[in-house]
N, C-alpha and C positions, 0 to 999 in steps of 0.2 A: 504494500500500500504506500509507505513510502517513499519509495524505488519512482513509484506511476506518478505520484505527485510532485516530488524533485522532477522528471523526464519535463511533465507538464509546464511547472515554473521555468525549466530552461528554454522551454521551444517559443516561450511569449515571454522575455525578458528582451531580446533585440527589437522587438515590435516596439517594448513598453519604451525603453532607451532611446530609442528612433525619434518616438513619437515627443519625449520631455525636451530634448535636443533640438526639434523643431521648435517646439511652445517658446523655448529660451530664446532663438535666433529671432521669431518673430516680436518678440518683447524689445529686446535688441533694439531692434529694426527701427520699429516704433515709439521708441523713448528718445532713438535720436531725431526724429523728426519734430521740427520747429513747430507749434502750432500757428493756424493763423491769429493776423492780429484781431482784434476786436470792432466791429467795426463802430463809427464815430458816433451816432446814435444811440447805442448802446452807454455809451459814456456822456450821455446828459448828464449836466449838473439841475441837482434840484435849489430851486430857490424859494424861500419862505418872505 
């Protein structure tokens, strides 16, 4: 039994590895992109 279940964790551990390594590169990716700026409307000042 646990011979079949070590077999099974090894055959879906490169998938799992694969797929975290993606998740991180896309993180990556997108933390270094700049957002846009905001646009001027947005940044009304309120007056009392």
């Amino acid at each position: 039994m646990a011979r079949s279940i070590a077999f099974a964790v090894s055959n879906r551990l490169p998938l799992v590895a694969t797929v975290f390594v993606c998740l991180a590169a896309v993180q990556l990716i997108t933390a270094s992109c700049t957002p846009e700026p905001a646009p001027y409307a947005a940044r009304a000042t309120i007056q009392r």
